[in-house]
C-alpha positions as CSV (number, residue, x, y, z in Angstrom):
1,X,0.0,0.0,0.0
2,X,2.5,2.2,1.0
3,X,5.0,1.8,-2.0
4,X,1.9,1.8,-4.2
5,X,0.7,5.7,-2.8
6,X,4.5,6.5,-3.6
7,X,4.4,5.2,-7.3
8,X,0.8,7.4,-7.4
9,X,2.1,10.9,-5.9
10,X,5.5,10.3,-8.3
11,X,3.0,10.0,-11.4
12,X,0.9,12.6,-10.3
13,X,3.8,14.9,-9.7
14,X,5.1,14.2,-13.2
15,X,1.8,14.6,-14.9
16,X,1.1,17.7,-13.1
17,X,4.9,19.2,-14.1
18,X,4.1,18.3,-17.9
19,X,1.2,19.4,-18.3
20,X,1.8,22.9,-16.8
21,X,-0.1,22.7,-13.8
22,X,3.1,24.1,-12.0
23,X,4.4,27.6,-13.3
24,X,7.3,29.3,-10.6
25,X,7.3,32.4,-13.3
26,X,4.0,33.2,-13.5
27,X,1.5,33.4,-11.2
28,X,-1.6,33.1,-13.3
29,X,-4.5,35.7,-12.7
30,X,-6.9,33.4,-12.0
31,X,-5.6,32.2,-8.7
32,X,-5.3,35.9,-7.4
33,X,-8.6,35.5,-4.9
34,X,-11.3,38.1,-5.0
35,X,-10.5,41.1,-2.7
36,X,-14.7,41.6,-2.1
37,X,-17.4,39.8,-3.0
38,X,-18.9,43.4,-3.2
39,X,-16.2,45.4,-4.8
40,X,-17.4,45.4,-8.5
41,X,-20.6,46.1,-7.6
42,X,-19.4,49.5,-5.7
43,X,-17.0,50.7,-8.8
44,X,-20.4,50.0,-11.2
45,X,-23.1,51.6,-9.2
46,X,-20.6,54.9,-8.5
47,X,-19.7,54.9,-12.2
48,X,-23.2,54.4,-13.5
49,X,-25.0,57.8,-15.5
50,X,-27.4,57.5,-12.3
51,X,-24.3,59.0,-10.4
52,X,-23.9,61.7,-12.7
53,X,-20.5,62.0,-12.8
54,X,-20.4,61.9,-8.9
55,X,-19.3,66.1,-8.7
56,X,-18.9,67.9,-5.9
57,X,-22.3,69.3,-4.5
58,X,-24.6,68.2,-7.4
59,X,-27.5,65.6,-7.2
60,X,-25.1,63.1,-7.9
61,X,-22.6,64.4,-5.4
62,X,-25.3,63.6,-2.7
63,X,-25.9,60.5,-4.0
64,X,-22.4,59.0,-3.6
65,X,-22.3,60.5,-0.5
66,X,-25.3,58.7,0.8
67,X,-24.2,55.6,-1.0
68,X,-20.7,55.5,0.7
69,X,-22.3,56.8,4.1
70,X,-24.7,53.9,3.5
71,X,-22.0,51.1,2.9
72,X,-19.9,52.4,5.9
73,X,-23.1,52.2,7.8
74,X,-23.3,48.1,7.2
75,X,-20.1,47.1,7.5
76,X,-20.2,48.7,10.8
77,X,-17.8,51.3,10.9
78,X,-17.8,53.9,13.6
79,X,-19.3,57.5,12.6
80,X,-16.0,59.6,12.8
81,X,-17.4,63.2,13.2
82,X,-19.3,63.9,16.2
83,X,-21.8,60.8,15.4
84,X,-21.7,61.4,11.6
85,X,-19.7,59.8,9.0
86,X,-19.5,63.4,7.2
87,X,-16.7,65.8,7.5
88,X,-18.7,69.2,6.1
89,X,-16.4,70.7,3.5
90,X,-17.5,74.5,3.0
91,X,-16.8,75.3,-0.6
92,X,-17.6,78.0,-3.5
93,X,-18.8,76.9,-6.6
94,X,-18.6,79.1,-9.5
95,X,-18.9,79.0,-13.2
96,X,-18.4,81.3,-16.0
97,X,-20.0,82.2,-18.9
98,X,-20.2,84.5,-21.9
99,X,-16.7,84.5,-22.4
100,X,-15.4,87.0,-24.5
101,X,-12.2,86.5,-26.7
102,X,-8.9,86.9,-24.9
103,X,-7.9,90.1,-26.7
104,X,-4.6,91.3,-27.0
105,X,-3.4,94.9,-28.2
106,X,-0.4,96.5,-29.1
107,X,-0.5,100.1,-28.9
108,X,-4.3,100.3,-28.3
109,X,-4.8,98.4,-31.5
110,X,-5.8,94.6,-31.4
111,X,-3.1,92.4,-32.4
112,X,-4.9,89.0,-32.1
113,X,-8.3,87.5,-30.5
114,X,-8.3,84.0,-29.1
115,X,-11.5,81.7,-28.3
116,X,-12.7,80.4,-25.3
117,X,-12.3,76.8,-25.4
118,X,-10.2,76.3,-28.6
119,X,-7.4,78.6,-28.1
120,X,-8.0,79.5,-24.3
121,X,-9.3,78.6,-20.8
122,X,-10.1,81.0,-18.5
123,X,-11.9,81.3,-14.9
124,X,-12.1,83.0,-11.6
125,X,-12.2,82.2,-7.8
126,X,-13.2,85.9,-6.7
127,X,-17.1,85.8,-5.5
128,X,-17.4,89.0,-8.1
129,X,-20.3,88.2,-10.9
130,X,-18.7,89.8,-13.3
131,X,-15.1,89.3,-13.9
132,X,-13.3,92.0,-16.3
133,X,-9.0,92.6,-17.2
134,X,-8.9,95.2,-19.3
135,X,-5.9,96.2,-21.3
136,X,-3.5,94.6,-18.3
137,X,0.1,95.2,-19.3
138,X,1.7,91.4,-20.5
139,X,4.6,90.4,-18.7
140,X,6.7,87.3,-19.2
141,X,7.8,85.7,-15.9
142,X,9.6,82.2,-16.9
143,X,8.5,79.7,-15.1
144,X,6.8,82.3,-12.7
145,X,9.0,80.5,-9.5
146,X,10.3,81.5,-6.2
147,X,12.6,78.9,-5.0
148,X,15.5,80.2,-2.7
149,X,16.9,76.9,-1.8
150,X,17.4,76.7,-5.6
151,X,18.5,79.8,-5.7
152,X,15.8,80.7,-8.1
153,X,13.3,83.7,-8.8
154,X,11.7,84.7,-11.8
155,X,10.4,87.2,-10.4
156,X,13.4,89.2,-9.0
157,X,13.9,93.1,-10.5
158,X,10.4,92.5,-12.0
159,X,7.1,94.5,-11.2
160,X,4.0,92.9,-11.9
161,X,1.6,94.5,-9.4
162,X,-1.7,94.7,-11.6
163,X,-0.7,92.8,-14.5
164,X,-1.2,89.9,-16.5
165,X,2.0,87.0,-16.3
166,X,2.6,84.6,-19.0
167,X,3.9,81.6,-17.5
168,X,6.0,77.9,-18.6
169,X,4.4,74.8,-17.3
170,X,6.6,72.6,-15.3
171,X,9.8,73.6,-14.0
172,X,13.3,74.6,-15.6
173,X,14.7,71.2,-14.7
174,X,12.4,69.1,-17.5
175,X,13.6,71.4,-20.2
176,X,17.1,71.0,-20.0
177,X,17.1,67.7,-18.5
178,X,20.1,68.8,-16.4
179,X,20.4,66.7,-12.7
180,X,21.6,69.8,-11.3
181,X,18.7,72.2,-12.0
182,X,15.8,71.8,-9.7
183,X,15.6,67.5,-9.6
184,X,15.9,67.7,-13.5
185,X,13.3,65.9,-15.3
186,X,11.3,65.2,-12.3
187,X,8.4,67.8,-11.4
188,X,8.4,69.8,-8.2
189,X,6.0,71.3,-6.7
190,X,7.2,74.4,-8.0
191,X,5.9,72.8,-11.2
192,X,2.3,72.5,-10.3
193,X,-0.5,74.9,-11.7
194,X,-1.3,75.8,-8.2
195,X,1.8,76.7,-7.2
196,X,1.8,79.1,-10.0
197,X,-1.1,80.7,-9.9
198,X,-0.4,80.9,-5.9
199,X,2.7,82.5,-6.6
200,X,1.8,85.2,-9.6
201,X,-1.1,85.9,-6.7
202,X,1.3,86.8,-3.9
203,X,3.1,89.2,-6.7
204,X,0.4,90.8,-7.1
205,X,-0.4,90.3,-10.9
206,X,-4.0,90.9,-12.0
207,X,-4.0,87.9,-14.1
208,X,-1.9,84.8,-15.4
209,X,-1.5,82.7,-18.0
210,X,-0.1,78.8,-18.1
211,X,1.3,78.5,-21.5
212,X,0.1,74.6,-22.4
213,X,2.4,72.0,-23.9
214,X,1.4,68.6,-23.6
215,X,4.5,66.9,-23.0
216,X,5.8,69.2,-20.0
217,X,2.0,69.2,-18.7
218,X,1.6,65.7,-19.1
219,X,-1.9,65.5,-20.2
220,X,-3.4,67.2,-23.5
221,X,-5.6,70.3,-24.1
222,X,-8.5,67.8,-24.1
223,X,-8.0,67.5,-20.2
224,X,-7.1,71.4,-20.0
225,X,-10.4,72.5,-21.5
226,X,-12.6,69.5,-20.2
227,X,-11.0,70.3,-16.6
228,X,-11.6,74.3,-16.7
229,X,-14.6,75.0,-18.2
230,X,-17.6,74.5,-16.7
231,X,-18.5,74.4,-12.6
232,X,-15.1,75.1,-10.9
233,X,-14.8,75.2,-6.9
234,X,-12.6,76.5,-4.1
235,X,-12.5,76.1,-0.2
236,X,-15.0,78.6,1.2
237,X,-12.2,80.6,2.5
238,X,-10.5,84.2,2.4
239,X,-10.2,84.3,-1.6
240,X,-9.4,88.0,-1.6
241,X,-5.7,87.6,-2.3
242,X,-6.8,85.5,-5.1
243,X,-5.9,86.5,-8.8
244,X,-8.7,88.1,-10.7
245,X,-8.2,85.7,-13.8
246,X,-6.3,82.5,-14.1
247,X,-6.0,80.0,-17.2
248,X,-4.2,78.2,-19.9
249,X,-3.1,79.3,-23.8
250,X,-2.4,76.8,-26.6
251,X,1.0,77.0,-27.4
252,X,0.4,77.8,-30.9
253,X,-1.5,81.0,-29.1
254,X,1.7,82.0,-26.8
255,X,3.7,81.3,-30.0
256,X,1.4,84.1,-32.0
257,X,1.6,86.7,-29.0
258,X,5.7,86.4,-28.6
259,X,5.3,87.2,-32.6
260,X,3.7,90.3,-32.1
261,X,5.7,91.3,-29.5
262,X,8.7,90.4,-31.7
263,X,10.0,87.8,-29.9
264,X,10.6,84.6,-30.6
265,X,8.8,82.3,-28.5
266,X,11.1,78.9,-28.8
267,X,14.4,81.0,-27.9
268,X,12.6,83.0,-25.0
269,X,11.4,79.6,-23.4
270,X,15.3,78.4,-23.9
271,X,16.3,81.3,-21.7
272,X,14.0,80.8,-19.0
273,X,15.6,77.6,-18.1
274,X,18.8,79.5,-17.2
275,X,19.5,80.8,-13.4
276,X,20.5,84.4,-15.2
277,X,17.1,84.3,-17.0
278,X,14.8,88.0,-15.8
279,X,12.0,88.4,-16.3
280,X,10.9,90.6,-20.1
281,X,7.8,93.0,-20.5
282,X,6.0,91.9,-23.7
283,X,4.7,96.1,-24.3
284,X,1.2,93.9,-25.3
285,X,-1.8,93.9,-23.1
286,X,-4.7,91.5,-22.3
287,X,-8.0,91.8,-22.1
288,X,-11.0,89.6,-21.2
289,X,-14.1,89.0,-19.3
290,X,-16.9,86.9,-18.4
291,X,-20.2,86.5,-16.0
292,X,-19.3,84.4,-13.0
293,X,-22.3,82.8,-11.1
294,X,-20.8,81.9,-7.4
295,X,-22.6,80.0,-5.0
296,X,-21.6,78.7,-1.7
297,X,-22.0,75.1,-1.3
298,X,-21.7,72.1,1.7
299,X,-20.1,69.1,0.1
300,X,-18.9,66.2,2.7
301,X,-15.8,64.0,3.0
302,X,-17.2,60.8,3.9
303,X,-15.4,59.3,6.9
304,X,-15.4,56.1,9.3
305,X,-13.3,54.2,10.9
306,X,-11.8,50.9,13.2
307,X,-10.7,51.9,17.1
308,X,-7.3,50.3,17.7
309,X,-7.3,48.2,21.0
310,X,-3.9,49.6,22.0
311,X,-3.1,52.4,20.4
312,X,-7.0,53.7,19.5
313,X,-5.5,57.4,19.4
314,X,-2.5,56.6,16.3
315,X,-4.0,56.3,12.9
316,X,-3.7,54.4,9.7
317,X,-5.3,56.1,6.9
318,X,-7.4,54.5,3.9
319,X,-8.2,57.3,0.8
320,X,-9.5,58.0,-1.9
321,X,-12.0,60.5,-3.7
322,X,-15.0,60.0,-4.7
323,X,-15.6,62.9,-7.1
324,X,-15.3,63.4,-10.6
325,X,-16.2,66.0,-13.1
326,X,-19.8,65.4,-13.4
327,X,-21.9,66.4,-16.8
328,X,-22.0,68.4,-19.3
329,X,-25.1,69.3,-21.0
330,X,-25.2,71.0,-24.1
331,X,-28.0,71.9,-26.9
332,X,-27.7,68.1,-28.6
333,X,-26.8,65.7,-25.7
334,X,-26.0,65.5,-22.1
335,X,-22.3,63.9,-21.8
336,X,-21.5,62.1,-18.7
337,X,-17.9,62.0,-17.0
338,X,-18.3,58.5,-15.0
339,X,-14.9,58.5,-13.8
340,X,-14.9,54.7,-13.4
341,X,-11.1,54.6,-13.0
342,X,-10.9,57.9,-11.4
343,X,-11.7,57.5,-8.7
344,X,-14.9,54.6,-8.6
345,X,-11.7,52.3,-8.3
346,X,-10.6,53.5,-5.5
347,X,-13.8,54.7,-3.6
348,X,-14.8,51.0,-4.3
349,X,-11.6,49.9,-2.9
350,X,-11.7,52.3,0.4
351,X,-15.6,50.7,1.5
352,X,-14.0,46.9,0.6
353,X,-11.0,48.2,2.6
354,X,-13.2,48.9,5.4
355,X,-15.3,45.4,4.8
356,X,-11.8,43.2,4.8
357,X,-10.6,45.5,8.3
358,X,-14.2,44.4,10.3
359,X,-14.1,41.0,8.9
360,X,-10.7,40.6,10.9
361,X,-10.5,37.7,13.7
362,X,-9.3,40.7,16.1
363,X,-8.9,44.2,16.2
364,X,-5.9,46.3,15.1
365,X,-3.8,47.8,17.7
366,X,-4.7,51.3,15.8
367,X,-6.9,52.9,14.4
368,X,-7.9,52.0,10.9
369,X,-9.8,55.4,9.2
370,X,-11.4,55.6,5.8
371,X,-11.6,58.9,4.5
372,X,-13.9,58.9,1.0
373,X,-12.8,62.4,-0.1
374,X,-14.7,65.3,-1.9
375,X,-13.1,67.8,-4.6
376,X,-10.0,66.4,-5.7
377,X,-9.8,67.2,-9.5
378,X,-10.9,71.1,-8.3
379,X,-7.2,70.9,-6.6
380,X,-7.5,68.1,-4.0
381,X,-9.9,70.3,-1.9
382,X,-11.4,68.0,0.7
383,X,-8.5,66.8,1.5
384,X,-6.7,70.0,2.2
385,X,-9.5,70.8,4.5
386,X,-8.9,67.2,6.2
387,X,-5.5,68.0,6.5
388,X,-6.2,71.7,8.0
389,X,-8.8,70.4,10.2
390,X,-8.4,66.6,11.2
391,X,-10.6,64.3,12.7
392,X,-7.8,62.2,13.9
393,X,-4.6,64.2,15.3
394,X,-1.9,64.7,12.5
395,X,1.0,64.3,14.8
396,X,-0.6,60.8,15.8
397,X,-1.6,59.5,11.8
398,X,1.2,56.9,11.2
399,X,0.8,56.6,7.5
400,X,-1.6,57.0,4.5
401,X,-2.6,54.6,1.7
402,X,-4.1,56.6,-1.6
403,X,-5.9,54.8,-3.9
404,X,-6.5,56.9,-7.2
405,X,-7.2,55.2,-10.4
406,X,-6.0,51.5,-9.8
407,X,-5.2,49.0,-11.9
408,X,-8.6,47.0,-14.2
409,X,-6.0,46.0,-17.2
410,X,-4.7,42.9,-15.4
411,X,-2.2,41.3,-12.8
412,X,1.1,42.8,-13.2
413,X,4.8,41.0,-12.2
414,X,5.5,45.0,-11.0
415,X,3.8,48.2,-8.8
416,X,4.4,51.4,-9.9
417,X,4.9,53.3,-6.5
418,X,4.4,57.4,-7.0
419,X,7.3,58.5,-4.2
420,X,9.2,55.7,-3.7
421,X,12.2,56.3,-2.0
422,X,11.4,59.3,-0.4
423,X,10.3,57.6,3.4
424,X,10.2,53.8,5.5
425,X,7.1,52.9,3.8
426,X,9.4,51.6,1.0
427,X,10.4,49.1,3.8
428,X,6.6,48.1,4.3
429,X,5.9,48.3,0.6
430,X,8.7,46.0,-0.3
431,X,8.2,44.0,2.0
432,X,4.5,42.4,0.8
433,X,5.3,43.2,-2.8
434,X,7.6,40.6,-2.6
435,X,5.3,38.2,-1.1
436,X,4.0,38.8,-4.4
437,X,6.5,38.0,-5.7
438,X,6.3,41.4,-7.6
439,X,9.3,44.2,-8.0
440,X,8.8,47.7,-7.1
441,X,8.6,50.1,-10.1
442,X,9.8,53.7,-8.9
443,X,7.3,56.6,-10.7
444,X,8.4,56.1,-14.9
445,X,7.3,59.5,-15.9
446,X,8.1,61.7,-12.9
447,X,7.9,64.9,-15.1
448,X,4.7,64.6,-15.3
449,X,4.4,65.7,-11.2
450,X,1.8,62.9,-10.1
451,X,3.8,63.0,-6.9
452,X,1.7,66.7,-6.1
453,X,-1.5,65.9,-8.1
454,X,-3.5,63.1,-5.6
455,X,-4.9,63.2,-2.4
456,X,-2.3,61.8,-0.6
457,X,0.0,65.3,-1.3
458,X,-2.5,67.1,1.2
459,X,-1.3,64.2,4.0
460,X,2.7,64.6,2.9
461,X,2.7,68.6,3.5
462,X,1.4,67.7,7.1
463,X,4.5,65.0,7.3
464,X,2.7,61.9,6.9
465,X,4.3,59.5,5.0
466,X,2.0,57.9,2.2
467,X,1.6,55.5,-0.4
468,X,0.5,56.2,-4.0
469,X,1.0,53.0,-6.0
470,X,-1.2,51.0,-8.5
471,X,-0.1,48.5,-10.6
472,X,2.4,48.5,-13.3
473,X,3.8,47.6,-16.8
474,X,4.8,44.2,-17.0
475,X,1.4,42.6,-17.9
476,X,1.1,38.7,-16.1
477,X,0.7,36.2,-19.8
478,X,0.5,39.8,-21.8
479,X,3.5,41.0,-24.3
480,X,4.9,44.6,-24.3
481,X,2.2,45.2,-27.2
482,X,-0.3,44.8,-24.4
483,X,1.2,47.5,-21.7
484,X,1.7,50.1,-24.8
485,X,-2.1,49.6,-25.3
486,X,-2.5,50.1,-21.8
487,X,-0.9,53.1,-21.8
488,X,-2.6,54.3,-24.6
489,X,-6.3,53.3,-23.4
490,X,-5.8,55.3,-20.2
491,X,-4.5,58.3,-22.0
492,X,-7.0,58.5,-24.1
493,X,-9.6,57.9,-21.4
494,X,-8.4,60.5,-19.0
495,X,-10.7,63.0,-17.8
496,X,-13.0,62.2,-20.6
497,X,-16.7,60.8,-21.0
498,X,-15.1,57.7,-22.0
499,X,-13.8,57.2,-18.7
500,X,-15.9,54.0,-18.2
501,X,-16.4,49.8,-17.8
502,X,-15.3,48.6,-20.7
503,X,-14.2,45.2,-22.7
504,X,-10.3,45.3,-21.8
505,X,-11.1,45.7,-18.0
506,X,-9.8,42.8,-15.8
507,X,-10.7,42.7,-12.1
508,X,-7.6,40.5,-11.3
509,X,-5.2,43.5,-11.4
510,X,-7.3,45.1,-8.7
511,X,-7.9,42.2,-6.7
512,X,-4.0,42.1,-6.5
513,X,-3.0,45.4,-5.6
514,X,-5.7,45.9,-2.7
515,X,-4.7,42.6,-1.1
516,X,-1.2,44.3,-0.9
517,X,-2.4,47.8,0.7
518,X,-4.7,45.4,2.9
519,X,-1.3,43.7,3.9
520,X,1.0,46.7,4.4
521,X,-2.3,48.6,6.3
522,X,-2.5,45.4,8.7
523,X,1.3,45.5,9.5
524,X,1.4,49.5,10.3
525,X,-1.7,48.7,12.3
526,X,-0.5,45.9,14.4
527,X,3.1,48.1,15.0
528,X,4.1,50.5,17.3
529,X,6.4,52.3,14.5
530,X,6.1,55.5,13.3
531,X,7.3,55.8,9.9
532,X,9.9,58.4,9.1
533,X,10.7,60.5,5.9
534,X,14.3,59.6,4.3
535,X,17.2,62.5,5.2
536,X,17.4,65.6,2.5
537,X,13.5,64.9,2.4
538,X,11.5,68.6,2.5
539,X,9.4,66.5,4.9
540,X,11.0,65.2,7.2
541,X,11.4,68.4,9.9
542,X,8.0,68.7,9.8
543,X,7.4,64.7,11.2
544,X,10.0,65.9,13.4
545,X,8.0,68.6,14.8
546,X,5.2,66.6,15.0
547,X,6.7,64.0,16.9
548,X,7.7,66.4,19.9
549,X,3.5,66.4,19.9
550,X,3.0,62.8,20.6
551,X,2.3,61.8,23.9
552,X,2.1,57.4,25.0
């Protein structure tokens, strides 16, 4: 009997080895187990045209704000705000309309007229209905950056008080590609729209304008116009430093108005990448103006959470927004912006988050939060308000996990981790990534600044170290044809109305990469380690500080 179960396991092995059954190199999709038996049902209800596009403070808005509250409501999450699971976030909504051209003179004469929409994008955050620059002097200002530990200003020698500022998108490292300038091809913050606008703002320019070029920007005029245009918002706050007009020019425009200021614009954007670069007056002006309806709204960050049994006042944070940019209705059709990858992945992956946390044996040591969050494509709004007004102590959140736009193309051998090596969550991520048997991929196009343009960046400013990762590029049983598809199907789906479930989405990639921020939350939560930010971070003092706060 015995030598006869031998001769049967031997066979079986042998069988089993020719016929495939065992693969080291691959693990195959299939056998990646479902994350939640309820997660595709939570990505196609908020993604459905019921939702509307889920914005901030419209019918929809209130509908995935219910739903969410709902679902945190049965798993049996605790109300985090005084009894409530909503974090009120006050906020302005505006929106413009009868646009004039964007007119610009020489000598008193019109020079050249550019359209709204085509040509130009323009909007306000001043609570002023009607929003007028009229003939405001043109001033080129670089890359319109102040950035003294890189012993940088554009805007040295240079008076702009009252004026309209022409400025490069990105920073002057990506266009020369030089190490030594700025972090070279990798955005900083000083390459962000916001910081821009901020910064023309505390110069006191009337107005400014982002010159668009799709490969420094990192997304098309497409996303520029869809973004822009229509209902805008802003945190219902002090907005009288604010500028009176902020938006974007085609290049092909910027390239029209250098002309007619007889410059050449190619050779001017060349100079502004130099340290010895100043600032140049354009002797053009700008005009423009437009009716701007502003209403104050209440929209809600939707937020519950787990209470640690050790430690129930340190944190783990789960995030992602639920928000997107709503509808558009116009005189033939009513186009709807589902946003089924951004964000109904990772709002559906925050409330299965929260499902796999209460379905645990035993409860965390911390606290486990989910934070649903409101008005991230209007400039990651709720969760600048979070971050200005926690629920749970700043000093005392451990870490953050974002989930923005995850993976629905397939298992990958890879994660693509936006920030990696910046802080010890590499340590944590690492470590059940190669459980995975999967390789870290650091951020592949770190020009395009999606380090400052998620959630997550609200927690970082605080000092709380966070991970932003989703899948990656080596496709499980797919060839290199398959990721450049990939690549292409997302950019071409980005911000659009074609944002949507469709034929090449596969679960299995999602399924993969939540079982691994499930992991990495479970270890955080289960620690008594406070994750710190790597030396030479800009980061790291403020942790620092916020460590003399904690008290065991």
């Amino acid at each position: 009997m015995f030598k006869n179960q031998n001769y049967f396991i031997t066979n079986l092995i042998i069988y089993l080895l020719v016929s495939g059954f065992f693969i080291s190199c691959e693990i195959a999709p299939e056998s990646i187990e479902k994350f939640s038996e309820n997660l595709e049902r939570h990505i196609k209800t908020l993604s459905s045209d019921e939702f509307e596009g889920r914005a901030p403070a419209s019918e929809g808005g209130r509908k995935t704000v219910e739903y969410i509250e709902g679902e945190f409501k049965k798993i049996g999450l605790n109300p985090a705000v005084n009894g409530s699971y909503r974090q009120p976030v006050p906020l302005v909504e505006s929106k413009g309309k009868n646009f004039s051209d964007l007119r610009v003179s020489k000598n008193g004469e019109t020079a050249g007229s550019f359209s709204y929409g085509d040509d130009m994008i323009i909007m306000s955050k001043l609570q002023k209905n009607n929003i007028s620059v009229d003939e405001s002097e043109l001033v080129f200002v670089g890359y319109g950056i102040v950035a003294p530990e890189y012993g940088w200003n554009d805007y040295e020698d240079i008076d702009v008080e009252g004026k309209t500022v022409v400025i490069l998108v990105n920073d002057p490292g990506f266009a020369t590609e030089d190490d030594d300038l700025f972090t070279g091809r990798a955005m900083t913050y000083y390459g962000r729209w916001t910081y821009k606008y901020a910064e023309a703002a505390r110069q006191g320019a009337e107005a400014a304008l982002i010159v668009h070029q799709t490969e420094p920007a990192s997304y098309g005029w497409g996303v520029v116009r869809n973004s822009w245009s229509g209902t805008q918002f802003e945190l219902d706050q002090d907005n009288n430093n604010n500028l009176t007009a902020e938006g974007w020019i085609q290049l092909d425009v910027a390239e029209k108005i250098f002309d007619v200021a007889g410059i050449n614009f190619e050779i001017a954007a060349e100079k502004a990448a130099k340290p010895e670069f100043r600032a140049k007056p354009l002797n053009l002006s700008a005009s423009v103006s437009f009716d701007n309806k502003y209403e104050n709204k209440e929209c809600y960050n939707v937020i519950g959470y787990i209470e640690g049994s050790k430690y129930p006042d340190e944190t783990i944070v789960y995030m992602g927004h639920w928000d997107h940019l709503g509808k558009e209705e116009t005189e033939d059709e009513v186009l709807i912006y589902s946003g089924a990858i951004d964000n109904a992945t990772g709002t559906g992956g925050v409330i299965a988050m929260a499902e796999r946390f209460v379905d645990l044996e035993y409860e965390p040591k911390r606290s486990v939060a989910f934070l649903a969050l409101t008005a991230e494509e209007y400039g990651l709004l709720g969760s600048q308000f979070y971050a200005e007004n926690p629920v749970f102590p700043i000093e005392k959140t451990v870490a953050g996990i974002n989930m923005d736009a995850l993976n629905v193309y397939g298992a990958t051998h890879d994660i693509t981790a936006i920030g990696y090596g910046l802080s010890e969550l590499d340590n944590y991520l690492e470590k059940h990534a190669e459980k995975q048997e999967r390789t870290i991929e650091p951020n592949p196009a770190p020009h395009a600044g999606g380090f400052f343009r998620s959630d997550h960046y609200s927690f970082v400013r605080k000092g709380v170290p966070t991970i932003y990762a989703s899948g990656g590029r080596d496709f499980i049983g797919k060839d290199e044809k398959y990721s450049e598809m990939v690549a292409d199907d997302i950019d071409q789906r980005y911000h659009q109305p074609t944002d949507m479930i469709h034929e090449l989405w596969s679960y299995e990639g999602l399924y993969q990469d939540l079982w691994l921020f499930y992991n990495i939350g479970k270890d955080l939560a289960n620690s008594n380690v406070f994750p710190q930010w790597y030396e030479n971070t800009p980061y790291r003092e403020i942790r620092e500080k916020s460590a003399d706060k904690r008290n065991r």
